[in-house]
N, C-alpha and C positions, 0 to 999 in steps of 0.2 A: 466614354467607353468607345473605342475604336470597332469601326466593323470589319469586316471580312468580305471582301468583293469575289465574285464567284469566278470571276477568270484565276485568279491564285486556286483555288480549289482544284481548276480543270488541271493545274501540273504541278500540282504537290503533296506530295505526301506529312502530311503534320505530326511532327516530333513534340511534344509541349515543350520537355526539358525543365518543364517546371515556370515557363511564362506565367503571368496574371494578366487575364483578358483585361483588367482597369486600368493594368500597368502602362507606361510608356514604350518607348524601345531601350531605354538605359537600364542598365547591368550592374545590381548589386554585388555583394559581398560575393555570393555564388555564382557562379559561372552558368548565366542561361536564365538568370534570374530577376526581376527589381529590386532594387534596396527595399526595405521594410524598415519601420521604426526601429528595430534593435540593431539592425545596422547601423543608424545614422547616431542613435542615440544608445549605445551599448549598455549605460549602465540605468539607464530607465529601470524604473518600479513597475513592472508588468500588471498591473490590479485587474486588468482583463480576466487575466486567470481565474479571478476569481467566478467568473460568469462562465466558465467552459464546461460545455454540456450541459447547459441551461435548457429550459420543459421548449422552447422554441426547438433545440434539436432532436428532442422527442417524438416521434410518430406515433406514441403509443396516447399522448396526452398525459395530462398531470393523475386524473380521476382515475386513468387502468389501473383495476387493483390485481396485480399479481400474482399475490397468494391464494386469491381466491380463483383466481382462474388453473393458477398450476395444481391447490387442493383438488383440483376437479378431474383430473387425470387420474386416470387407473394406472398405475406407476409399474402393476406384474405386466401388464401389457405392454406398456411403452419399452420393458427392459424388453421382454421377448422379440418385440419388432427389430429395437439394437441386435438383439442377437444374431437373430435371421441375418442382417444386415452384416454384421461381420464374418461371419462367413459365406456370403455372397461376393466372390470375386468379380468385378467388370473389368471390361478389356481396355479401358482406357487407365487406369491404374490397377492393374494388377495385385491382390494380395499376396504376398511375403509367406510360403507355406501353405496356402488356401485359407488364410486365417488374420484377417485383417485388427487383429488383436491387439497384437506387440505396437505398431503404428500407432495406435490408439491410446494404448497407455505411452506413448511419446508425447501425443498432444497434450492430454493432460496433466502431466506432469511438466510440462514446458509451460503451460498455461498457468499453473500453480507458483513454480518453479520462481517467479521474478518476486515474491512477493521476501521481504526485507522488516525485521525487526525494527528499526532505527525510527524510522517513519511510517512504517505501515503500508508504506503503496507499493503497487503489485499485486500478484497475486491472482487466484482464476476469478476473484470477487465481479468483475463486471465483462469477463468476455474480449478484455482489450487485446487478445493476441489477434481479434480477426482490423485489428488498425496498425499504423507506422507509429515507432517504431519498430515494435516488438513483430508486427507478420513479416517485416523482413531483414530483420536480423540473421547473419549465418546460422546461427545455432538451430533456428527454426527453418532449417529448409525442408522444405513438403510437408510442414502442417498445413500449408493451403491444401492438399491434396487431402488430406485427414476431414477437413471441416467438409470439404466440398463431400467428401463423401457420404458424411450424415446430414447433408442437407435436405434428401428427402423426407427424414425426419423429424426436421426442424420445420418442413415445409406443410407438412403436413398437422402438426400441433401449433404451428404459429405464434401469436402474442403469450399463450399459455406459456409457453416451454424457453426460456432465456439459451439464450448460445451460451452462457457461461454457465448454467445447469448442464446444458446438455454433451459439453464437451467434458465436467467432470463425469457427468453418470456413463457416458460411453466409456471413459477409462473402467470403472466401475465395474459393466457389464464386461469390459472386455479381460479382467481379470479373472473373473469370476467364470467364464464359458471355458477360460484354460485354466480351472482347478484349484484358483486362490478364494480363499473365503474374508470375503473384504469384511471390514468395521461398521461398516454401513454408506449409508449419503443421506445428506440433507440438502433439499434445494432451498431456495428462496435468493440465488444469485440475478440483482438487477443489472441486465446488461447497458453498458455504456452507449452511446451515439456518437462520439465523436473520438479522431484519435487525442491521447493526451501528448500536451504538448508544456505539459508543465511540470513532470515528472524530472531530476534528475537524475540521468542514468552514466554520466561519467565527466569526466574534462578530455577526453577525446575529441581532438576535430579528423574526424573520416569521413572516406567518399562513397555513397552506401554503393556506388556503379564497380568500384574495384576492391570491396569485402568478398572474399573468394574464396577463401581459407584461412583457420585458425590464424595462421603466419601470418598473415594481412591485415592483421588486427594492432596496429604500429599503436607505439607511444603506452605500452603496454604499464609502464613505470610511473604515468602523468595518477595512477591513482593509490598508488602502494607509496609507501614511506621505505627504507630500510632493504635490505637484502634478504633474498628467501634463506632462511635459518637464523638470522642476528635477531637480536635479542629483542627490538624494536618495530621489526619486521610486523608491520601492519599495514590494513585495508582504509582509503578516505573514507570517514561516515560521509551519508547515512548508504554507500553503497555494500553492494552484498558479493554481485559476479566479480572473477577476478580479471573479465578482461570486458570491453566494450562490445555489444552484438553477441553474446554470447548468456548461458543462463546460470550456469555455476561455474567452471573452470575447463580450461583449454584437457582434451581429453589423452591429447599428448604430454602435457607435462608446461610448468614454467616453459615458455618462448617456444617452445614444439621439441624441446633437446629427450625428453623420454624422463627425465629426472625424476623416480620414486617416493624420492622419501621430501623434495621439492614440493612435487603434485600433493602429499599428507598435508604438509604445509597447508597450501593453500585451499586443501577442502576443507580443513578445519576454521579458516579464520569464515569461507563463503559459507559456509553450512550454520555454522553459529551465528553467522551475522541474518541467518534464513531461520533463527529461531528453533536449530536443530543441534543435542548434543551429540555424542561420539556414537551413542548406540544405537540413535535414530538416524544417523549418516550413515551409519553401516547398513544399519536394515534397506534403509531405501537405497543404496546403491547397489546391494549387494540381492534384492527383491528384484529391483528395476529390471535389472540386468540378466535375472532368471530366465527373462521372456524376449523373443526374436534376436534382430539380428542389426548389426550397423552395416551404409551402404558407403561404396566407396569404389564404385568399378571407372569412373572417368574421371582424366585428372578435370581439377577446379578449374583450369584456366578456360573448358571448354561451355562451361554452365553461364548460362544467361544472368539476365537480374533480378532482380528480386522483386516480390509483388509489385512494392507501390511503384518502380520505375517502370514495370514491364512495358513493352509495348500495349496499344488499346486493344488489337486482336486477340491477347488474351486475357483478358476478360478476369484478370483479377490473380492468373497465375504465374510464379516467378519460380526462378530457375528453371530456366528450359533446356532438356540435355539433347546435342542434337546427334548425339552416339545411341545407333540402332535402334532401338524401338523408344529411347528415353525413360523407358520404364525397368518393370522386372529387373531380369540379371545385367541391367544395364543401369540401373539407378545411383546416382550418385546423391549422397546427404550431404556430410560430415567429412567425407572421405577416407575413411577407417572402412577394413572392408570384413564380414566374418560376424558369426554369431558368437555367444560365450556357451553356448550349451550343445548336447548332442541333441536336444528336446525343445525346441524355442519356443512351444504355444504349448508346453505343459509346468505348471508349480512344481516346482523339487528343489533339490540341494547342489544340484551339482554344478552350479556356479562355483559355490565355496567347496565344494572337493575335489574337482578339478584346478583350482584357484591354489590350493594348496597343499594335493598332490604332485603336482610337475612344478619343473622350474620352468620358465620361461624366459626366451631371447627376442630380442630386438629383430623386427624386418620391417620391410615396407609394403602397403597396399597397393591396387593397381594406381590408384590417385597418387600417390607418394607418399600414404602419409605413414606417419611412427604408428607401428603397433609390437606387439607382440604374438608369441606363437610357443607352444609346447619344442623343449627339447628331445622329449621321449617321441620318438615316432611314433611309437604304438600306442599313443592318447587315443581316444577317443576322439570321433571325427564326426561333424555334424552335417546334417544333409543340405542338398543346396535349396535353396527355397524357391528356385524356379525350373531349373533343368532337373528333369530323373533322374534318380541312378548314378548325380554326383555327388560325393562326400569330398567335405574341404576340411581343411585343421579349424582347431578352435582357435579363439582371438580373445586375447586382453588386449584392454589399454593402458595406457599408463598411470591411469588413475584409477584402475585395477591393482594392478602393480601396488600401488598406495596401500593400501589394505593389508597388505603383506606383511611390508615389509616396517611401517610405523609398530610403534612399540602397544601403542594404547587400543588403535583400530585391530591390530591382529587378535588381541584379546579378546575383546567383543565376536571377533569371527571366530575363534576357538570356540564359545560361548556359542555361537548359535550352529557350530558344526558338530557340537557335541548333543545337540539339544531342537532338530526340526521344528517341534511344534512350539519351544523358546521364539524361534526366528519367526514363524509364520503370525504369530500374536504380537512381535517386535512390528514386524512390516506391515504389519495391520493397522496398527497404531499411528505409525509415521507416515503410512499414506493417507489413512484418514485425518491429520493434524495439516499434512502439506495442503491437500487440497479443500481443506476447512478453517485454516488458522485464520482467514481473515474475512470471514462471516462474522465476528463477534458473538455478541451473547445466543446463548440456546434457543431465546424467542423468536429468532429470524428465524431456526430453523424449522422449514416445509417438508411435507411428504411422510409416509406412512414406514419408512424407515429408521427413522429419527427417535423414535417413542421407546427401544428398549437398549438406548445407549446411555450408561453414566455420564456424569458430570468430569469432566478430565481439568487436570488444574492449568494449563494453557486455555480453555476457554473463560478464566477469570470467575468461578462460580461462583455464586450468589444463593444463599438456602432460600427455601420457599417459607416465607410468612405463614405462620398459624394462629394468627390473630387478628379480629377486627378493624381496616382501617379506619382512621377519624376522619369526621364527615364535617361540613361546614361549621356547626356550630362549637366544635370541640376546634377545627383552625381559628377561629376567632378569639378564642381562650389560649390558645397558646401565643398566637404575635400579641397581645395584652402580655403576655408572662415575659416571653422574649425582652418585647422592648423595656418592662419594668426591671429590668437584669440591668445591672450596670457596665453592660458590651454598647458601646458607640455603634450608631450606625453603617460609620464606614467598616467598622470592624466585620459588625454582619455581612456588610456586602462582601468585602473583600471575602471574608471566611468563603462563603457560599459562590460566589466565583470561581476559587482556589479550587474545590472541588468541582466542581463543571469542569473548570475550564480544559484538564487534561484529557478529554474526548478528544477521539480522533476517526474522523472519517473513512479514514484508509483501508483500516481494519477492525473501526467500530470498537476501540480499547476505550477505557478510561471512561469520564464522567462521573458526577456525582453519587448513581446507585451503585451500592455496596458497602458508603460510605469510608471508602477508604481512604481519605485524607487522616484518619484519625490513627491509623497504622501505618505499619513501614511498608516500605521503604517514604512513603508521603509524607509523614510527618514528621519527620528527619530532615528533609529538603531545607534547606536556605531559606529559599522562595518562600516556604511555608509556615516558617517561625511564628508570623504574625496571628498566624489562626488556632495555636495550642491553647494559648488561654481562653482563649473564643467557644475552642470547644469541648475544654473543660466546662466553661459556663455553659453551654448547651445542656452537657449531660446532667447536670442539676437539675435543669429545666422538664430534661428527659424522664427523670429519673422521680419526680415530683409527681408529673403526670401520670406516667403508666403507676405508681403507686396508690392513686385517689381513684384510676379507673382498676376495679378485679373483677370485670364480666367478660376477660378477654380483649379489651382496645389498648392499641397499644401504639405508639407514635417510634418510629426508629431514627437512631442520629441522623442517618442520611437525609430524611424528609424534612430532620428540623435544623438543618444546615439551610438545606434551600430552602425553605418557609422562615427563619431570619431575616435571610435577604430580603425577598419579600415581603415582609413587615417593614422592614428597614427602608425601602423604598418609596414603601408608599408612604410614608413619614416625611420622607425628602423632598417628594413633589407635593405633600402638602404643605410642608414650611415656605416652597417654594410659588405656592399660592394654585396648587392645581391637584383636585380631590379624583387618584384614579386606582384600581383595585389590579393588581400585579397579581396575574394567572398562579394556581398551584396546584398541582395535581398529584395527591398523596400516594405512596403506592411503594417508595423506593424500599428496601430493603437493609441491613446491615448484614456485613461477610463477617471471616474469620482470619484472624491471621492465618492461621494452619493452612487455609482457602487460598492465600492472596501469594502468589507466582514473587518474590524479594527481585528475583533478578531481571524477570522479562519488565517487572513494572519499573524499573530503575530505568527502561530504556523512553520512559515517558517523561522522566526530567527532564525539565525547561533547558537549552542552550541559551536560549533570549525569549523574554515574554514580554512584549512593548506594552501590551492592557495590563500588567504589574510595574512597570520600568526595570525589569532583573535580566542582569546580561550574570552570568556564570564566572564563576573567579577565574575558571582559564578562557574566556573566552574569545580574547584574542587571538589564542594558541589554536582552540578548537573550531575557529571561526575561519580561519584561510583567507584573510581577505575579504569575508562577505561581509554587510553590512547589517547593523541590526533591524531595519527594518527590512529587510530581504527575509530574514529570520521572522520577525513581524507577520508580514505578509504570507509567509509560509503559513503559521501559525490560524491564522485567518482562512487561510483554505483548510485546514484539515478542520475548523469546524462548520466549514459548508457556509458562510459567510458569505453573502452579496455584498460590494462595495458602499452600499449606504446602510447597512446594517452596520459593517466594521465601525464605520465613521461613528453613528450614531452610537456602538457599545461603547468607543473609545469615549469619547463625550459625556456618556453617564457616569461611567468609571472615573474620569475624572475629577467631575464634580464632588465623588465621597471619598476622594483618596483613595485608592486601591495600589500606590504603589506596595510593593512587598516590604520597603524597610520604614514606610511612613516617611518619605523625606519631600520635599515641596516640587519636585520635577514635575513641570507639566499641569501644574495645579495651577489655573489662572481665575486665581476666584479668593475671594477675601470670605466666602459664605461655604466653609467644607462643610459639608455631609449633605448640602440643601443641592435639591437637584434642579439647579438652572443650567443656562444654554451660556454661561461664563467661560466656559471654555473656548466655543466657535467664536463669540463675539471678541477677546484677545487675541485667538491666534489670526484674524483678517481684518483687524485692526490698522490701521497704517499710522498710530501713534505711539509707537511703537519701534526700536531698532532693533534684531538679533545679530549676537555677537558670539563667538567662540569664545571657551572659556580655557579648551583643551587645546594642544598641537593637533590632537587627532581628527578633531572636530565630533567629539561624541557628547558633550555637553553644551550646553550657550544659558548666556542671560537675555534678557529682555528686558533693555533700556527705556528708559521715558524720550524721546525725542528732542524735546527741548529743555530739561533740565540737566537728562546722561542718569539722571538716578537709576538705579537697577530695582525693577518692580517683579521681574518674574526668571527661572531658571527653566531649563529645559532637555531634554531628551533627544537624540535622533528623532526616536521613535514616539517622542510628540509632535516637533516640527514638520513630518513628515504629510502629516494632515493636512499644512498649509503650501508647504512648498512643492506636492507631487499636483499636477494640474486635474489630474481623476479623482484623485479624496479631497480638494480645497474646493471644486464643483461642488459636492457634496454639501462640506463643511459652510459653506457659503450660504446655503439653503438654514440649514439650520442656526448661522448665525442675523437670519434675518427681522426686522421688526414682526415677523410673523413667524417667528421659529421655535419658539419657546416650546411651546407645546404642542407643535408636529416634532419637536426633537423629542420630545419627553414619551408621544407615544409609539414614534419608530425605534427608542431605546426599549422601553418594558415589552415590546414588541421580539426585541433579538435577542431581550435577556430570557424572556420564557423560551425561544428556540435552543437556545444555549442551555439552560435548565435539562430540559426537555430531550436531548440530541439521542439521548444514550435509555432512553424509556422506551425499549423496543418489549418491556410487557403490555403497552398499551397504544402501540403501532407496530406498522410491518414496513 
């Protein structure tokens, strides 16, 4: 590490520019920068990732328990003190109308706002707007100024109260003090510690120092296929915005041109991809938009940088306007300038009757940018939100405009222009979904709110048990029953896997309670084929059981999915010569179809599952290039995986066959179902040759050395164990004369994690 001598100090002023105090003086990829691993080595397996935001980046410790600190807040209190707070103007950012309201619900719905079907990440779930890159992204300028202002807030409840609670519930309160009657809130949001850096959010390479305007958002094409209106005209999975640094769509239209029924376009394909149909787009656009005002009084070119570059004198604030006071009737966001109502800190209608009352024409703001404005002079005019006594026209954008003039959104807005308290229950819903979707199950949810809201079917609901769990002695009776079924071991594993494994961290979807592998759209899946007769034969088993018990106890598919496995395991390690008892913790539940969401859950089919060997029939097509363990690896973070856990599941699985079609990939072991360390000890073998089998290199055999015979086949997404230097470290450990059984108990170790991930009745 280089030091720093103090004569440099006495006549310099320090720019970082993004230096690394470890680094040399030589200049990676970025300009100002050092090379990093991903420079030199681009197409590296990042397994790191997997450890980001690990309890070492925690200040709070692993043991803070949260819910019990946030249960302990008087929740009418903590909204009153928001209150007070929002309509407390300070001089150093000034509130919009004396009503720091509207601002407020900008954050959180910006906050919410990123959160994306495809994969789950996003979302207000952990608070990451207050990190890069999302705190400085265009879209979000002057939510640092929103968060800093309830930081007294925050400052004052401390580890209790999450930034990502407390930025929804300010939305919340801030609806509700201007005369919306919201759905409710639920906390229980754990804030993140680090920014993510693993998320991806586009194939854009931009410069975060010259994002200054919509317009400046280049290469807008690198993530759409097709042309806005053709037939094919679509968004790259798994993203959702249609443009880079932004949160749903350019508020001018495709490219800034003002295009209406363009901009329809594309909030259709970003809204739905955000898990929202036509009449919950409508309502939250057309809610959103009821309240304040957009800023837009200095052009872009004049606004500083954004957080993470700012200079160190400000202390964490970006965009700096250095036109007249930077603030008030000088604030620049977006650059769109103008409210949509005469009433901007009151609930009404008359977004949509003035929306579709007048026509509206094209002009520009003082920024430059595309808005629109009433043709009728005599509209109604809204007040200014800083100077007295001035009244300005009203303002659409062009993604107002949208609304209009699309055939399907106008109808929804005839629908709630016909019908107030229609719309007020519509937008009620759709802000309580936006900034809730990705809490998963109702068990996380905290607070005294939470208690007289239904079950909505985007929250994946699950009935509550009216019957007795089975206690020790009755699981002991059932893996006797299980394994005397004529289901193979691997089969059980697999089956019971298959349903785990669709958990997702992101947004807490999927996993084995509710037992939906046994319904659609699951048991339809490709992937999935393997497990119908499986649990067919379950339900026999099931169906035996609760039959012999009528005092109320009753075992549900889903427990005896994963108590299969389970059995089946510990079968394996005993063939395998090691007597160990695989964790089960009865409890899960069985859903309903009627219950089970066909389309949202359709968005949890596998692309590639390397723990099954299943790449997707088009997945070349659907795949761009990536590789299947990139997909892998993906996979492996959205179930919270440490890299010697993956290793270690990949290993077990293994050993019992878990591929989905039954075929020999990756099985290096003449002993299937028996759970040895056969796997690690072949694949770092050096008697051993691999060899491609494909052009493309997705398959290989495994040659004998000195005969050529072909002893084994394989995978990407097996060899990848051996050939990445971070999972063969691993793999290494557990293929050693001492590894058998440290593999065997860091296995039944990640499988009960993995069982377990999605049992938030019996954690928080």
């Amino acid at each position: 590490m280089h030091s720093i001598s103090s004569d440099k100090t006495d006549t310099k002023t320090f720019e970082m520019a993004g230096k690394c105090p470890f680094g040399g003086d030589s200049i990676g990829g970025v300009e100002g920068t050092p090379p990093t691993l991903s420079d030199w080595y681009p197409n590296r397996l990042r397994v790191e990732l997997l450890h980001h935001n690990g309890p070492r980046a925690n200040p709070l410790g692993e043991s803070f328990d949260y819910a019990k600190a946030f249960n302990a807040i008087d929740l009418a209190v903590l909204k009153q003190e928001i209150n007070t707070l929002l309509t407390t103007s300070v001089a150093w950012w000034p509130s919009d109308y004396g009503n720091y309201g509207p601002q407020m619900v900008r954050m959180a719905w910006h906050s919410a706002g990123t959160y994306r079907i495809a994969d789950g990440r996003g979302g207000a779930g952990e608070g990451l707007m207050r990190f890069a890159p999302i705190n400085s992204w265009w879209d979000n300028g002057n939510t640092d100024k929103s968060r800093r202002l309830i930081w007294p807030i925050k400052q004052k409840y401390g580890s209790a109260l999450s930034w990502a609670d407390l930025i929804v519930l300010t939305g919340n309160c801030a609806m509700e003090i201007m005369g919306f009657p919201t759905y409710g809130f639920a906390g229980g949001r754990h804030d993140a510690w680090e920014a993510d850096n693993s998320t991806y959010w586009g194939p854009e390479v931009w410069d975060a120092k010259n994002v200054t305007s919509y317009d400046s958002m280049v290469m807008r094409d690198k993530r759409w296929r097709g042309q806005n209106g053709d037939a094919d005209y679509d968004l790259e999975n798994p993203l959702a915005a249609s443009h880079s640094s932004i949160i749903y769509v350019n508020p001018e239209g495709p490219y800034g041109k003002g295009d209406a029924m363009g901009s329809a376009r594309d909030i259709r394909i970003t809204f739905s991809r955000m898990a929202m149909n036509d009449e919950e787009t409508v309502a939250l656009i057309a809610g959103g938009h009821a309240f304040g005002k957009s800023h837009g009084m200095v052009k872009s070119s004049e606004i500083g940088a954004p957080p993470e570059i700012a200079p160190m004198e400000a202390m964490g604030f970006g965009w700096h306007n250095p036109v007249g006071t930077g603030n008030a009737e000088f604030t620049m966001t977006n650059g769109i300038e103008g409210s949509w109502t005469p009433n901007p800190t009151q609930w009404d209608n008359d977004y949509l009757i003035n929306l579709f009352k007048f026509d509206w024409e094209q002009t520009r703001s003082p920024a430059g940018a595309l808005q629109w404005t009433p043709t009728d002079k005599s509209a109604p005019k809204t007040p200014d939100a800083h100077i007295p006594g001035q009244m300005n026209a009203l303002m659409m954008m062009t993604t107002d405009i949208a609304l209009k003039v699309d055939p399907d959104y106008r109808r929804v807005c005839e629908k709630f222009l016909n019908d107030f308290d229609t719309f007020t229950l519509a937008f009620a819903k759709a802000w309580y979904k936006l900034t809730h979707r990705d809490m998963g199950p109702r068990e996380r949810y905290l607070g005294s709110e939470k208690v007289n809201l239904n079950d909505l079917l985007w929250q994946d609901p699950i009935p509550v048990s009216n019957y007795a769990l089975v206690d020790a002695a009755d699981i002991t009776v059932l893996k006797k029953s299980v394994l005397a079924s004529d289901i193979s071991v691997s089969d059980l594993v697999f089956t019971a896997f298959s349903a785990a494994v669709t958990f997702r961290g992101s947004d807490k979807r999927g996993g084995a309670n509710g037992g939906r592998l046994a319904l659609a759209p699951q048991k339809d899946w490709s992937v999935n084929r393997r497990t119908v007769p499986v649990i067919a034969a379950l339900r026999t088993v099931m169906e035996e059981f609760n039959g012999q018990h009528t005092g109320g106890k009753k075992v549900s598919l889903a427990d005896l999915i994963v108590l299969g496995g389970c059995a089946a395991l510990e079968k394996a390690a005993a063939d395998a010569g090691l007597t160990i008892t695989v964790p089960f913790t009865p409890g899960r539940r069985d859903t309903t179809q009627e219950l089970t969401d066909i389309e949202m859950f359709t968005w949890l089919k596998p692309v590639a599952d390397g723990f099954r060997n299943y790449l997707d029939e088009g997945f070349e097509q659907i795949s761009q290039g990536v590789a299947p363990e990139e997909f892998f690896l993906d996979k492996a973070q959205l179930l919270s995986l440490t890299s010697p856990e993956w290793v270690a599941l990949m290993g077990g699985l293994k050993a019992m066959n878990a591929n989905y079609d039954g075929s020999a990939h990756g099985i290096f072991t003449d002993r299937v179902g028996v759970l040895t360390n056969d796997f690690f000890t072949v694949l770092t073998s050096m008697d051993f040759e691999w060899k491609k089998t494909d052009a493309k290199g997705l398959t290989f055999s495994l040659d004998d050395r000195t005969t050529g015979a072909q002893r084994f086949t394989a995978t990407r997404s097996d060899l990848v164990f051996g050939s990445n230097s971070h999972l063969r470290a691993v793999a290494e450990v557990y293929a050693g004369s001492d590894g058998h059984e440290r593999f065997v108990n860091a296995f039944v170790k990640a499988w009960d994690k993995v069982m377990m991930l999605d049992r938030y009745d019996v954690k928080v």
